[in-house]
C-alpha positions as CSV (number, residue, x, y, z in Angstrom):
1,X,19.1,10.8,-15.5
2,X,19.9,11.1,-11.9
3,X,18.1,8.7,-9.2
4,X,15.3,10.4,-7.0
5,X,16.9,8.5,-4.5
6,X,19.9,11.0,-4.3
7,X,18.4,14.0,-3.0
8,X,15.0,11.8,-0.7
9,X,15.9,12.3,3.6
10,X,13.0,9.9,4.4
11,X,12.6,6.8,2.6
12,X,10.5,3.3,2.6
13,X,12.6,-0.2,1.8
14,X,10.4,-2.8,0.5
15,X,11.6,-6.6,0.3
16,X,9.9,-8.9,-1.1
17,X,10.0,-13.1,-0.1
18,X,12.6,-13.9,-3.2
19,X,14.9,-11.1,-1.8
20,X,15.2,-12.8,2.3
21,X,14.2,-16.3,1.7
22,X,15.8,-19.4,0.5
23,X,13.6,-19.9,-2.5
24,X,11.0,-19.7,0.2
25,X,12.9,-22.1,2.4
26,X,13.7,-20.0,5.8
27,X,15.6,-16.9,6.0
28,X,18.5,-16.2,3.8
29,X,20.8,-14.2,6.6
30,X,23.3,-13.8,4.1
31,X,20.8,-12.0,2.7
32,X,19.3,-9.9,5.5
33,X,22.9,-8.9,6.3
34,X,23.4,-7.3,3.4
35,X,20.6,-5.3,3.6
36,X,21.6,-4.0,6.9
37,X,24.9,-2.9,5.6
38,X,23.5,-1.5,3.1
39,X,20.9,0.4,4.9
40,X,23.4,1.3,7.5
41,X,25.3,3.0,4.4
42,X,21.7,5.1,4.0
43,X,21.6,5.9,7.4
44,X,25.8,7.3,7.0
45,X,24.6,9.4,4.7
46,X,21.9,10.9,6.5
47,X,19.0,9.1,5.5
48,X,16.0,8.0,7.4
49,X,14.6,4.2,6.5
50,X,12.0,1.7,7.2
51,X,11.9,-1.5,6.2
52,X,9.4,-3.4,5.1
53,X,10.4,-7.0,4.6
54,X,8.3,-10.2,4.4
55,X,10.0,-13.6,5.0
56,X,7.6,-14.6,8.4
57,X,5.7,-17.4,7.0
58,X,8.5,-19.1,5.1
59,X,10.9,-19.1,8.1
60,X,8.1,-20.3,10.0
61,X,7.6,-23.0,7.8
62,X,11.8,-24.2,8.0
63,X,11.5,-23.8,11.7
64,X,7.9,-26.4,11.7
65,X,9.7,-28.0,9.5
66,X,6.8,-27.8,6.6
67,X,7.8,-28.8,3.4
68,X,4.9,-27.0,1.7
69,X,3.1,-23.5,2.3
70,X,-0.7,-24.5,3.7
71,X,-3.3,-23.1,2.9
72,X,-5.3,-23.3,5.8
73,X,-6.0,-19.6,7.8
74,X,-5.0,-20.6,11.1
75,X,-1.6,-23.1,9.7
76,X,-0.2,-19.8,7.9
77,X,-1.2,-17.5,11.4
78,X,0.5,-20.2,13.2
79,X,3.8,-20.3,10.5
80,X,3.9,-16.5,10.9
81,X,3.5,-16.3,14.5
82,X,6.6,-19.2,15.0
83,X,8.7,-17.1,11.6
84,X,8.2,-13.4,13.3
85,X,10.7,-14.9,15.9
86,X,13.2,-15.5,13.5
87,X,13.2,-12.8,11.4
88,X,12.9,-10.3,14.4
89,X,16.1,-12.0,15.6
90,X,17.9,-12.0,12.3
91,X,17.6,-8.5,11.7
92,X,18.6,-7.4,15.2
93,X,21.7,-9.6,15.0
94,X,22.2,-8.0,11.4
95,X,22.1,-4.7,12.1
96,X,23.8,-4.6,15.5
97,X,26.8,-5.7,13.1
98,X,26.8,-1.8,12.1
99,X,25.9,-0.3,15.8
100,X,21.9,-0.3,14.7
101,X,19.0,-0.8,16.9
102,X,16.0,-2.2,14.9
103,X,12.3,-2.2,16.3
104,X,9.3,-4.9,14.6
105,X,6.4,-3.3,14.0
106,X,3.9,-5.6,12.9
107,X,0.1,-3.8,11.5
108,X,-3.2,-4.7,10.0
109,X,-5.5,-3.0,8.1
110,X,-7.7,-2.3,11.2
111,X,-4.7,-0.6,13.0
112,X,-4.6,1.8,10.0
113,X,-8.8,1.9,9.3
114,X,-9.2,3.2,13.0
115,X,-8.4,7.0,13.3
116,X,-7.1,7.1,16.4
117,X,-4.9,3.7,16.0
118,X,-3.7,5.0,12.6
119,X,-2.2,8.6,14.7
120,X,-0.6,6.2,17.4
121,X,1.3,3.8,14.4
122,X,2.7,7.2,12.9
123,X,3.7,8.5,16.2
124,X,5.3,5.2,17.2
125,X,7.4,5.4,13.8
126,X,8.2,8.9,13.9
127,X,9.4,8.6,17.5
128,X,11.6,5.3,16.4
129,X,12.8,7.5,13.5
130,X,14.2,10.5,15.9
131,X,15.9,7.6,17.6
132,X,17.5,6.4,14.9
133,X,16.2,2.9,14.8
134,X,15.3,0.7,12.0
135,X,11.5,0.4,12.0
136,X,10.9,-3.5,10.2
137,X,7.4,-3.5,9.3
138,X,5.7,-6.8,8.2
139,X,1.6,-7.4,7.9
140,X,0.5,-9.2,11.6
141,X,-0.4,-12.7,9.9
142,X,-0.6,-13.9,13.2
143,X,-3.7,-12.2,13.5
144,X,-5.0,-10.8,10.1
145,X,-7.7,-12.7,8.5
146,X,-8.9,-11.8,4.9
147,X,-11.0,-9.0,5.2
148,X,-8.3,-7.0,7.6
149,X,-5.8,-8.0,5.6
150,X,-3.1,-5.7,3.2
151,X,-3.2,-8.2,0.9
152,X,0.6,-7.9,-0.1
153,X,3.2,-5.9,1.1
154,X,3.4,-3.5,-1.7
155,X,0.3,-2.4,-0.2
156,X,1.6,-1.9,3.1
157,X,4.9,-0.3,2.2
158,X,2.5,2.1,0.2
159,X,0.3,3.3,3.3
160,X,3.6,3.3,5.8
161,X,5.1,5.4,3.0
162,X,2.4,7.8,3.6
163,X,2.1,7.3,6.9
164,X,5.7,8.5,7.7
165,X,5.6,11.0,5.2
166,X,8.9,9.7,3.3
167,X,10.3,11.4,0.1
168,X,10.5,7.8,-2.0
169,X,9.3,4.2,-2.0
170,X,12.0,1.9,-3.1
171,X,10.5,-1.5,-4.1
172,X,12.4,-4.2,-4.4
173,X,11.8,-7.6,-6.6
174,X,13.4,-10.0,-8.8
175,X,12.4,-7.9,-11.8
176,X,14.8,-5.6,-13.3
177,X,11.7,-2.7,-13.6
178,X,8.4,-2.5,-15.1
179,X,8.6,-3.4,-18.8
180,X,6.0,-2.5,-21.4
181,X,4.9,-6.5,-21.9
182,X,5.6,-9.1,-18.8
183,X,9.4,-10.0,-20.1
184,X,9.5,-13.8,-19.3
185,X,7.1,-14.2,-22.3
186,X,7.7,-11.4,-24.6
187,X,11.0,-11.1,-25.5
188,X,10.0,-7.6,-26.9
189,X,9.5,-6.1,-23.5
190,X,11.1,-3.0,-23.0
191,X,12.3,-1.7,-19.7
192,X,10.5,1.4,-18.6
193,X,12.6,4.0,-17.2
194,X,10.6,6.6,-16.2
195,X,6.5,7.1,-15.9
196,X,3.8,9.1,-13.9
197,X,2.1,6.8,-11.5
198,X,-0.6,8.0,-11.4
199,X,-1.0,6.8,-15.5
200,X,-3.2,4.4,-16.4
201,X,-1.5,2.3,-18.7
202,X,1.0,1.6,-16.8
203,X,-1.7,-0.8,-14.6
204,X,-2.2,-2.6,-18.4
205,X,1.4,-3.1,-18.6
206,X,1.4,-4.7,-15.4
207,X,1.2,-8.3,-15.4
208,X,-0.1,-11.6,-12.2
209,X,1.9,-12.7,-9.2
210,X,6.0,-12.9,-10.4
211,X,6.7,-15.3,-7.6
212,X,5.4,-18.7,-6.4
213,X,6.5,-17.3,-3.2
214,X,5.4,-13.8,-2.4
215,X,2.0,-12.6,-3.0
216,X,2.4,-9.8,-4.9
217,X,3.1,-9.0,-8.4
218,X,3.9,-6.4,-10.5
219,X,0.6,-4.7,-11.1
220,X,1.0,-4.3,-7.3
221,X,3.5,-2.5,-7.5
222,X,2.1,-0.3,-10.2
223,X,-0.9,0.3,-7.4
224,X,1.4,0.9,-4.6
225,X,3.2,3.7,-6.7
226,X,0.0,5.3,-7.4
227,X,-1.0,5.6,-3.7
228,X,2.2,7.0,-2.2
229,X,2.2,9.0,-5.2
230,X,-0.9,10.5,-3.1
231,X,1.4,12.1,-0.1
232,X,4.1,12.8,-2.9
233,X,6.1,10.4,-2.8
234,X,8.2,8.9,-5.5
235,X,8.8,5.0,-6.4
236,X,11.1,3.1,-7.7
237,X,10.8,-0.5,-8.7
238,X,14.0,-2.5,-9.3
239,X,16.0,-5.5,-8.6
240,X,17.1,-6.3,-5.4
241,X,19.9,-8.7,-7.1
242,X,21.6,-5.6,-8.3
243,X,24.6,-5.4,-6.3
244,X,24.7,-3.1,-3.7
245,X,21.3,-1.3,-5.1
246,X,19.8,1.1,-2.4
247,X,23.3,2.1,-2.2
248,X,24.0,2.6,-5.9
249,X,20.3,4.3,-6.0
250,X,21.4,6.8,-2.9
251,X,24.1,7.7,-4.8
252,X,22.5,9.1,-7.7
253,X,22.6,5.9,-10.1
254,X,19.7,5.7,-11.9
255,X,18.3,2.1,-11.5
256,X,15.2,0.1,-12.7
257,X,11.6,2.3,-13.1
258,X,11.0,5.6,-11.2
259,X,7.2,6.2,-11.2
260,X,6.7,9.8,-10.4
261,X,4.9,11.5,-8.1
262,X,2.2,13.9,-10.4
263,X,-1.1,13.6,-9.0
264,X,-2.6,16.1,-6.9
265,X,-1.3,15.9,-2.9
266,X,-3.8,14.7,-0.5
267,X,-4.6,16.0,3.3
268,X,-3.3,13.5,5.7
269,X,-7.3,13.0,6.4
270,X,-8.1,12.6,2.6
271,X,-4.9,9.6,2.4
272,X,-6.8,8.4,5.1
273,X,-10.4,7.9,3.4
274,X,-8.4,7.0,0.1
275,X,-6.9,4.3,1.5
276,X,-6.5,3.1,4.9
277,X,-10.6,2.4,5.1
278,X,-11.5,-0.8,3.9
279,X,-14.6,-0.4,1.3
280,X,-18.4,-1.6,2.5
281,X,-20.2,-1.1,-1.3
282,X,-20.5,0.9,-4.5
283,X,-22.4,3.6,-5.7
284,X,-23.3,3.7,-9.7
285,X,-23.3,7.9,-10.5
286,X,-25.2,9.1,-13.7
287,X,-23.0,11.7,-16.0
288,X,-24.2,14.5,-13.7
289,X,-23.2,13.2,-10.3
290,X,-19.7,12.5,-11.6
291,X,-19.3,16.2,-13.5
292,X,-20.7,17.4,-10.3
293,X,-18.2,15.5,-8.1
294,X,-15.0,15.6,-10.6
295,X,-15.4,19.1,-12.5
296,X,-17.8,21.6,-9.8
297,X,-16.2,20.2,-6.4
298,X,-19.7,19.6,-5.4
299,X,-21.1,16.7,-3.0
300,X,-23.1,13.7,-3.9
301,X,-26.8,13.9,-4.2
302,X,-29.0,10.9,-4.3
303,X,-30.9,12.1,-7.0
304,X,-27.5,11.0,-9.2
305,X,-27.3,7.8,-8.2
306,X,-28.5,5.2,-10.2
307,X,-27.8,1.6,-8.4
308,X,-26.8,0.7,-5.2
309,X,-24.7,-2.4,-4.3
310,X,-23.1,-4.1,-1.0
311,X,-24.5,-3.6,2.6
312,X,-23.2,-0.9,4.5
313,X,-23.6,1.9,7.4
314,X,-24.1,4.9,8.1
315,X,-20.3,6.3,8.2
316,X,-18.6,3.8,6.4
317,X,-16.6,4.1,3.1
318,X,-18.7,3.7,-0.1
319,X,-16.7,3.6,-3.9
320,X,-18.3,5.7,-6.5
321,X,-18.4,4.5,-9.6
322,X,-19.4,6.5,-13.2
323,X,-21.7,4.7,-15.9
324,X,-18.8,2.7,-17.5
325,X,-17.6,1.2,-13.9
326,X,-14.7,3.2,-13.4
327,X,-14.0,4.3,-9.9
328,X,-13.8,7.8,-9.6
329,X,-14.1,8.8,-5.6
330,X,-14.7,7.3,-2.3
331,X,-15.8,8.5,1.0
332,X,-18.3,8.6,4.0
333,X,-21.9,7.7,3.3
334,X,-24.6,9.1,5.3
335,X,-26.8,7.1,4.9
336,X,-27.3,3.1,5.1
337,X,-27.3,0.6,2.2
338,X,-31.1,0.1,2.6
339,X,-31.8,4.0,3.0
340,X,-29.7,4.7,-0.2
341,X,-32.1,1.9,-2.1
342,X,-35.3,3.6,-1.2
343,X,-33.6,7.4,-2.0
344,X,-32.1,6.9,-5.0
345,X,-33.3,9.3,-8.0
346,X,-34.7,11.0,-5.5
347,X,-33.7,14.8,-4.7
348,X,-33.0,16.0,-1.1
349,X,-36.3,17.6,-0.2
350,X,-37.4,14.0,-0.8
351,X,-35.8,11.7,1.5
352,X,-37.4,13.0,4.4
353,X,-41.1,12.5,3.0
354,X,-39.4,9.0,2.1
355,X,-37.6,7.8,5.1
356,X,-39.3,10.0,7.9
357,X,-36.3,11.9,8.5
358,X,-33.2,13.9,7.3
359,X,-29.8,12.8,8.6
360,X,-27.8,15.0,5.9
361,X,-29.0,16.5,2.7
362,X,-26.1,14.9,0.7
363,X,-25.6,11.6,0.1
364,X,-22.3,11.9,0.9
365,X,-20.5,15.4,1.7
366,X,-17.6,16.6,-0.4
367,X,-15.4,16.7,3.3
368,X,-15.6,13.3,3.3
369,X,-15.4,12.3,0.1
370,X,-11.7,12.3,-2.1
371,X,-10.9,11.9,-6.2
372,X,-9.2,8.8,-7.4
């Protein structure tokens, strides 16, 4: 079977820590130069690509001279802040080997959970794209703390996938694909060639963290599939020790797992709420909210909600969950964790004999709501 990669214009390059670093010990610029020429090959054949690459912290660490990653917030911000240097420097040197201006982009969460910051990053990367420079995006762990953060780059390289509207997500690891058991302890693992993202086994299949370096494993991955598989976008997850793999994959060599993009295609607004908002609490529906949500295309009522957890705002994203836990939507609430306590089971023409007032008769409106 052909690659997806053959016939993509736009596409998102994701490189994890094992791929750039030596064994977590600085930058690997052997490394990052071939990368470049192999992107500059992408870009010969008409391609558009972003990069996302980690590597910050651990060149950080060579350059402080740190024999071992800390764990303290500010010692990693500090690590990442003295590593962006490097790798911003490495890349530029890399890729003006092939005549290649690159740009660092560095996000948070926040830039992407505020509306208006979230149109200015996608304008910024269109406009580098139309002038044919390399965007290299990494998470801004200079200034992220936990509850802005990504949490790995699989993440991000998901929501910038989206964001730029690319054609296919190329993750790269030191696994060959996704296999049906975790391979370094079943020797019965299969490689899986070819799967819908948006399946749910697939997130069984997927096991922890593959690397004492990077963050992210390969359930991850599986995750980041599923949510660029929300603009349409295919993935594919391979090695990045394959020789000369993005080329190979541009090609038309079929390489590692292709996760393909089946589930429904979401407004540019609904990608937003899916995932670019971080989440403030949860919602438990009975079996008629969630038929009423899933099946009728109606909004939420309070009078189907059965528990309330978290501590949230008016305006910020709530997950809905059905009786078994699952989550099957997110979106706007409309009404504050301690309004939603005392309306709950209670219909519409209720709430304002309860709380003295009516904001909105739904709990949350199907405009501002989206199915996961």
């Amino acid at each position: 079977m052909q690659s997806i990669l053959k016939h993509a214009q736009r596409i998102v390059v994701k490189v994890g820590s094992s791929l750039v670093t030596n064994q977590g010990k600085g930058l690997d610029h052997t490394a990052l130069a071939a990368w470049a020429e192999q992107i500059s090959t992408l870009k010969q054949m008409g391609k558009d690509v972003v990069l996302v690459s980690s590597g910050s912290i651990a060149e950080g660490m060579q350059r402080l001279n740190w024999e071992k990653r800390p764990t303290a917030l500010y010692e990693l911000q500090a690590a990442a802040a003295v590593g962006q240097m490097g790798l911003a420097q490495a890349y530029a040197s890399c890729f003006c080997q092939h005549d290649l201006q690159s740009a660092q982009v560095l996000l948070t969460h926040g830039d992407l959970s505020d509306r208006k910051r979230y149109l200015n990053a996608r304008s910024t990367l269109s406009t580098l794209l139309k002038l044919n420079v390399i965007p290299i995006i990494n998470e801004n762990d200079t200034v992220a703390i936990e509850e802005i953060r990504f949490g790995d780059n699989d993440t991000l390289a998901a929501l910038v996938t989206n964001l730029t509207e690319a054609d296919v997500l190329v993750i790269l690891t030191d696994q060959a694909g996704l296999f049906t058991s975790d391979p370094r302890h079943d020797k019965q693992a299969k490689l899986i060639d070819e799967v819908d993202a948006g399946n749910p086994e697939i997130e069984k299949m997927a096991g922890g963290v593959g690397s004492s370096i990077g963050r992210g494993g390969m359930q991850s991955k599986v995750l980041a599939a599923k949510r660029a598989a929300r603009s349409g976008a295919h993935t594919i997850i391979a090695s990045g020790h394959e020789p000369s793999v993005l080329v190979r994959l541009a090609e038309g060599e079929a390489i590692g797992t292709r996760l393909l993009a089946k589930l429904p295609v979401l407004t540019a607004r609904k990608q937003w709420l899916a995932d670019y908002l971080p989440v403030h609490g949860t919602l438990t529906l009975d079996s008629g909210a969630v038929k009423a949500l899933t099946i009728d295309g109606k909004s939420l009522l309070s009078i189907g909600v059965t528990d309330v957890s978290g501590d949230f705002e008016r305006g910020e994203v709530v997950v809905c969950l059905d009786i078994e836990g699952a989550e099957i939507a997110r979106g706007l609430i409309n009404y504050s964790a301690l309004e939603t306590r005392k309306i709950l089971r209670k219909t519409s023409n209720e709430i304002e004999a309860i709380l003295g007032y009516v904001d909105e008769p739904e709990l949350m409106h199907r405009n501002n709501l989206v199915l996961l």
